[in-house]
C-alpha angles and dihedrals in degrees: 000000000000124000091233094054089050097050090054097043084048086051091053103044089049095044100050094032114031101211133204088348120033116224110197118065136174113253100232094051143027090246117134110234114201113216090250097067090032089103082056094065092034118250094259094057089049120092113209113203105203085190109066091040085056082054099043088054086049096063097039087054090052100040079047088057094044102054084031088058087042105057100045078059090056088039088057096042094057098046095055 
């Protein structure tokens, strides 16, 4: 796969799901928000940390890589 095409399935996955770290909370409290209920609190009171979103892409480029570069091993190895 591509290294464009990971780093937008990273950015995705990241953006709809926040995982491991949620990125958008609610300014009166330290509550994730994930960006399905984000229209319920109203898109003002929301604070959105771009930085944590930058690092949550990070780790699930790198987990992509990871089980990408695994599997061709086990795909080689099957085919010897």
């Amino acid at each position: 796969m591509r290294k464009n095409i990971k780093i937008w399935i990273s950015f995705g996955i990241a953006l709809l799901l926040g995982l491991p770290f949620k990125w958008i909370f609610y300014k009166g409290d330290d509550v994730g928000i994930s960006i399905f209920t984000i229209f319920d609190y109203g898109i003002n009171n929301l604070f959105f940390a771009l930085s944590t979103l930058a690092l949550n892409t990070l780790l699930l480029f790198g987990l992509i890589s990871l089980i990408e570069k695994v599997w061709n091993s086990i795909s080689i190895k099957s085919n010897s």
